[in-house]
Structure formats: C-alpha cells, structure tokens
N, CA, C and O atoms as a GROMACS GRO file, in nm:
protein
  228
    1UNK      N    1  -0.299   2.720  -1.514
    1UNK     CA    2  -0.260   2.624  -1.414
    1UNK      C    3  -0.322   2.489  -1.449
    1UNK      O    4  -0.444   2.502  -1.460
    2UNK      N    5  -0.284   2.373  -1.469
    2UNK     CA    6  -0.271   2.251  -1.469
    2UNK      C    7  -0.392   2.189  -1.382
    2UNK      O    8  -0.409   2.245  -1.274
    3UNK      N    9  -0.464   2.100  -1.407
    3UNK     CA   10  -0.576   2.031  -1.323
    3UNK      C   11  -0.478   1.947  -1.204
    3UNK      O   12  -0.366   1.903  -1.233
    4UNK      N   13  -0.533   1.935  -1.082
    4UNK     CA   14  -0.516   1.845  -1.021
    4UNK      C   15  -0.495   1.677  -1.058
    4UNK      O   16  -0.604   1.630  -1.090
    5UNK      N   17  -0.422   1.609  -1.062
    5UNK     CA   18  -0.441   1.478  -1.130
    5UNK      C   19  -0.571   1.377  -1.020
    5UNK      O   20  -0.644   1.318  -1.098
    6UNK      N   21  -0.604   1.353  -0.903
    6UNK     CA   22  -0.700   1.333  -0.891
    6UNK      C   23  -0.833   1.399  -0.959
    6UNK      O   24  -0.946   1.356  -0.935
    7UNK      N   25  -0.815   1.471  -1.016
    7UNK     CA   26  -0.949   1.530  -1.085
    7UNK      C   27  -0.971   1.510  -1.258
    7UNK      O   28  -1.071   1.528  -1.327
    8UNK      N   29  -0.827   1.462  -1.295
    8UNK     CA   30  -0.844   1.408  -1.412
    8UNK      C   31  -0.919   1.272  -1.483
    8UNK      O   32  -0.866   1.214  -1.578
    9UNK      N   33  -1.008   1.242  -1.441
    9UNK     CA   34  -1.032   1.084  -1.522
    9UNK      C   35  -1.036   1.049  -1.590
    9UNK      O   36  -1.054   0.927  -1.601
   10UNK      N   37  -1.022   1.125  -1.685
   10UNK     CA   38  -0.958   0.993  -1.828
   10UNK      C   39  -0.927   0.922  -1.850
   10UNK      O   40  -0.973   0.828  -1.915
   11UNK      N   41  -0.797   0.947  -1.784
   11UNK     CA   42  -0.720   0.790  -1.790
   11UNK      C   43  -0.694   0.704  -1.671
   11UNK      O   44  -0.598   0.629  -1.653
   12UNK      N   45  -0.809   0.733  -1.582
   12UNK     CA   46  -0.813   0.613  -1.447
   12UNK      C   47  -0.911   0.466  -1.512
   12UNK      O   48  -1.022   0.452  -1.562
   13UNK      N   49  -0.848   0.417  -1.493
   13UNK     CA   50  -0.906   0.287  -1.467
   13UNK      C   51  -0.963   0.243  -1.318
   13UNK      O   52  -0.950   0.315  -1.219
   14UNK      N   53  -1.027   0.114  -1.317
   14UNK     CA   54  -1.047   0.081  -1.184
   14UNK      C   55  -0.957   0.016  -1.102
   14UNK      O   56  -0.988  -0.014  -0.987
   15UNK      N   57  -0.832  -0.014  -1.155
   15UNK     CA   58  -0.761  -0.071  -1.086
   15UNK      C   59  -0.639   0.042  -1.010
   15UNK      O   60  -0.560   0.032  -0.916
   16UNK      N   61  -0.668   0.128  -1.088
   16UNK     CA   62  -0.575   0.301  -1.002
   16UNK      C   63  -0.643   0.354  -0.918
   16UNK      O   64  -0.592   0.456  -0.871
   17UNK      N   65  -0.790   0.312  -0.857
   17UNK     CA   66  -0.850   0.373  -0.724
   17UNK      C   67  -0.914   0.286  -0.669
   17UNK      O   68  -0.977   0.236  -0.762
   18UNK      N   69  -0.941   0.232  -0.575
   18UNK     CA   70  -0.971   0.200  -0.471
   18UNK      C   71  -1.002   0.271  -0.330
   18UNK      O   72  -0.949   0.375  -0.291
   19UNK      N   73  -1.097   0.195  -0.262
   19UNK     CA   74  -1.113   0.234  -0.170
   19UNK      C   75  -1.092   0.125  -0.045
   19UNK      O   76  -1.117   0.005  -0.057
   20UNK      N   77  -1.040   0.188   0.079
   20UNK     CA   78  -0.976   0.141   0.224
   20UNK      C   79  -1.043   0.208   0.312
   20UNK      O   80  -1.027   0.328   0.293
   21UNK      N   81  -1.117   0.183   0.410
   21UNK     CA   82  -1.166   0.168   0.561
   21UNK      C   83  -1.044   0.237   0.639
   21UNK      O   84  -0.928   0.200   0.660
   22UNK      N   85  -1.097   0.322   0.664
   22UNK     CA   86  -0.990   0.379   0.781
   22UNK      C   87  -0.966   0.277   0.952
   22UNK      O   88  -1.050   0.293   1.041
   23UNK      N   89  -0.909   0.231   0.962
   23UNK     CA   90  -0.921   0.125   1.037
   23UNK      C   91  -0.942   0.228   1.187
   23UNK      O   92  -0.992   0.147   1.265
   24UNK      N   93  -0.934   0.311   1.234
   24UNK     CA   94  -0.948   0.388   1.391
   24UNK      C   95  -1.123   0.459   1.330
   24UNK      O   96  -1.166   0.493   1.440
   25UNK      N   97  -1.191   0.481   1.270
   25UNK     CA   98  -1.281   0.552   1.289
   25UNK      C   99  -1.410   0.514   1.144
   25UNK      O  100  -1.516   0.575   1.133
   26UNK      N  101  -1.368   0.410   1.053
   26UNK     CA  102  -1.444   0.377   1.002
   26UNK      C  103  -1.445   0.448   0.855
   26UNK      O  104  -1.489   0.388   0.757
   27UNK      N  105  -1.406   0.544   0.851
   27UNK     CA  106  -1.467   0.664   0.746
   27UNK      C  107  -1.352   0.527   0.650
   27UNK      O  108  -1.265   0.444   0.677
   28UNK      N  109  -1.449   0.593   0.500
   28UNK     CA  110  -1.390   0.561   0.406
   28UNK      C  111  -1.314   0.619   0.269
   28UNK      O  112  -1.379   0.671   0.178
   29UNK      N  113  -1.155   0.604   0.263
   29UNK     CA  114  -1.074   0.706   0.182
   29UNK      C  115  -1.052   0.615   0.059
   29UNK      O  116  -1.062   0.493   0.049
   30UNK      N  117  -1.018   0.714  -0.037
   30UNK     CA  118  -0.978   0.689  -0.165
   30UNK      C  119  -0.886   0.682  -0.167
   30UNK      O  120  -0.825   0.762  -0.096
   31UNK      N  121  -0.786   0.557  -0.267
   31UNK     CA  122  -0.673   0.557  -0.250
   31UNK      C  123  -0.630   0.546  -0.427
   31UNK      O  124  -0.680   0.459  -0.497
   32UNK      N  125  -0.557   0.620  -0.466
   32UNK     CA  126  -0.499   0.623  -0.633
   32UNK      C  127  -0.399   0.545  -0.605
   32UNK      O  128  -0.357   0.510  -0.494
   33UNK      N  129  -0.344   0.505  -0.763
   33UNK     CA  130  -0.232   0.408  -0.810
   33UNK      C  131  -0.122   0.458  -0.683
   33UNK      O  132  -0.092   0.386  -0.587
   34UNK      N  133  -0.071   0.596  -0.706
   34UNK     CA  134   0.062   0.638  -0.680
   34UNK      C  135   0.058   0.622  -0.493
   34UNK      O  136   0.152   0.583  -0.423
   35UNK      N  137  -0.076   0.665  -0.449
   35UNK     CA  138  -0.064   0.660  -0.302
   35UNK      C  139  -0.034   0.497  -0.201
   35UNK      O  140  -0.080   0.386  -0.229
   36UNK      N  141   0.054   0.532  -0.084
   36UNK     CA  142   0.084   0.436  -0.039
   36UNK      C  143   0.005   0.493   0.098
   36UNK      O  144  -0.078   0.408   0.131
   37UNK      N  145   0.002   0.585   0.171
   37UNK     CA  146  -0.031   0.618   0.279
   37UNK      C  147  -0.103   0.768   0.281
   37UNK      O  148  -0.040   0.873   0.266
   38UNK      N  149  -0.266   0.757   0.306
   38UNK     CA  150  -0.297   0.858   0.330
   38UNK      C  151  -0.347   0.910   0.453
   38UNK      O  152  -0.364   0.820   0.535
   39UNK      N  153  -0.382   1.046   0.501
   39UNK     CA  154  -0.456   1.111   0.627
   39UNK      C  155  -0.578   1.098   0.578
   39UNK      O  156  -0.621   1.096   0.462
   40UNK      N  157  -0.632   1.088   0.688
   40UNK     CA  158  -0.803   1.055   0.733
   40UNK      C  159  -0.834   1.164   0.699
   40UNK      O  160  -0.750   1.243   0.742
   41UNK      N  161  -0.908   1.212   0.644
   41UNK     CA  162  -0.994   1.360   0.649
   41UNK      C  163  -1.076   1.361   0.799
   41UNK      O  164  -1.090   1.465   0.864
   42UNK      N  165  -1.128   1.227   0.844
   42UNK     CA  166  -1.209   1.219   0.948
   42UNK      C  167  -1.134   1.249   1.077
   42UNK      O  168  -1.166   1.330   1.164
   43UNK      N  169  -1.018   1.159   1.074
   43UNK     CA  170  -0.963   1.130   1.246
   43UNK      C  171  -0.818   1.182   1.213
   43UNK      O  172  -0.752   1.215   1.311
   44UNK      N  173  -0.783   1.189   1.140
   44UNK     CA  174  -0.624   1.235   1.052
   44UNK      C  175  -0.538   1.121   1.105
   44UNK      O  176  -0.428   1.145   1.156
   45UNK      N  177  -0.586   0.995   1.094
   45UNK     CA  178  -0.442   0.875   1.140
   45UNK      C  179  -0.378   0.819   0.988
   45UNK      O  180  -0.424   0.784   0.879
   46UNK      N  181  -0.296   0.828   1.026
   46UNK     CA  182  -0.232   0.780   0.867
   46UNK      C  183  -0.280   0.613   0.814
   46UNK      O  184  -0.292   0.520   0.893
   47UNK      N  185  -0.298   0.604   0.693
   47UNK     CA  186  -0.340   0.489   0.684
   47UNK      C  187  -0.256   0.462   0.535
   47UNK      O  188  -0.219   0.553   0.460
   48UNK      N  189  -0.237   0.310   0.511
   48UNK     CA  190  -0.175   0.229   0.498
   48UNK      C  191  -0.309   0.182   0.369
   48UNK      O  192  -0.425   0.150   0.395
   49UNK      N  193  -0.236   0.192   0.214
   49UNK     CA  194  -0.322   0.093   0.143
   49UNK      C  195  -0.265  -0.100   0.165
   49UNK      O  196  -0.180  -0.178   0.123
   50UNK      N  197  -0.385  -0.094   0.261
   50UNK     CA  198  -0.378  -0.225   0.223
   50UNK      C  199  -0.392  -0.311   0.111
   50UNK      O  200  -0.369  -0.431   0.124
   51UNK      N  201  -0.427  -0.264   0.005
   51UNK     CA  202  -0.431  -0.380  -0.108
   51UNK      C  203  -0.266  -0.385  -0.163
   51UNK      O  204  -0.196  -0.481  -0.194
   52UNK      N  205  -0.248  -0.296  -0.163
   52UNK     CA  206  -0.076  -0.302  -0.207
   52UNK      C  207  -0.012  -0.358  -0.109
   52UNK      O  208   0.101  -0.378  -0.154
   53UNK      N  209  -0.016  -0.393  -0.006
   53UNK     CA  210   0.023  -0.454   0.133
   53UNK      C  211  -0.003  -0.615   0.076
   53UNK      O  212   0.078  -0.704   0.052
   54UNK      N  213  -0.175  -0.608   0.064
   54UNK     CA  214  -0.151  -0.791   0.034
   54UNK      C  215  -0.058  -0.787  -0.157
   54UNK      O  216   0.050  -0.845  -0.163
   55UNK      N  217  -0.101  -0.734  -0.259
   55UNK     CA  218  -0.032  -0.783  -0.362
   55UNK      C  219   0.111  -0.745  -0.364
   55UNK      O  220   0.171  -0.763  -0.470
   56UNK      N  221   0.171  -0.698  -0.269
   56UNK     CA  222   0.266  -0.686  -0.307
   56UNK      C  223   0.354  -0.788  -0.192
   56UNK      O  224   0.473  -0.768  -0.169
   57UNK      N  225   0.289  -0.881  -0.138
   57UNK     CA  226   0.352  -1.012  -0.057
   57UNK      C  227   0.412  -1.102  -0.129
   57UNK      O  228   0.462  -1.201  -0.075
   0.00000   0.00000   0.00000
C-alpha cells in the first residue's frame, strides 16, 4: 500500500504547506498545495485557506 501523500516530504517545499488559524476556536491547521477547505480537528468548522483567497484576487 502506497504512503499517504501528506506523509511524503520529499518533494514539499514551503510554499505547498502552510499554516491557517482556525478562525471559531483558534487551533491551528495545516494546509497543502491541493487543499482549499479543511475540518478543524478541534471544533470541526470548515475552514477556508485563506492565502489562496488573497493570491488568488
């Protein structure tokens, strides 16, 4: 069976992860190239990468 691709780093750079503030509860999620919207592990509200929000204005 195949690795998870979050678990691969090889070929991440820093510009394929980032991290976003869960805006309802603070906690802080990881966000990869491909993700646009993830669940909180903390509060489960969907959240929104904002950096692709501002560069992609």
């Amino acid at each position: 069976m195949g690795k998870c691709p979050r678990q691969e780093h090889r070929d991440i750079n820093e510009l394929d992860v980032h991290e976003v503030k869960c805006p309802a509860c603070g906690y802080v999620i990881e966000f990869f190239a491909e993700d646009k919207k993830v669940k909180c592990p903390e509060c489960g509200m969907m959240v929104s990468d904002t950096l692709k929000d501002v560069t992609n204005s």
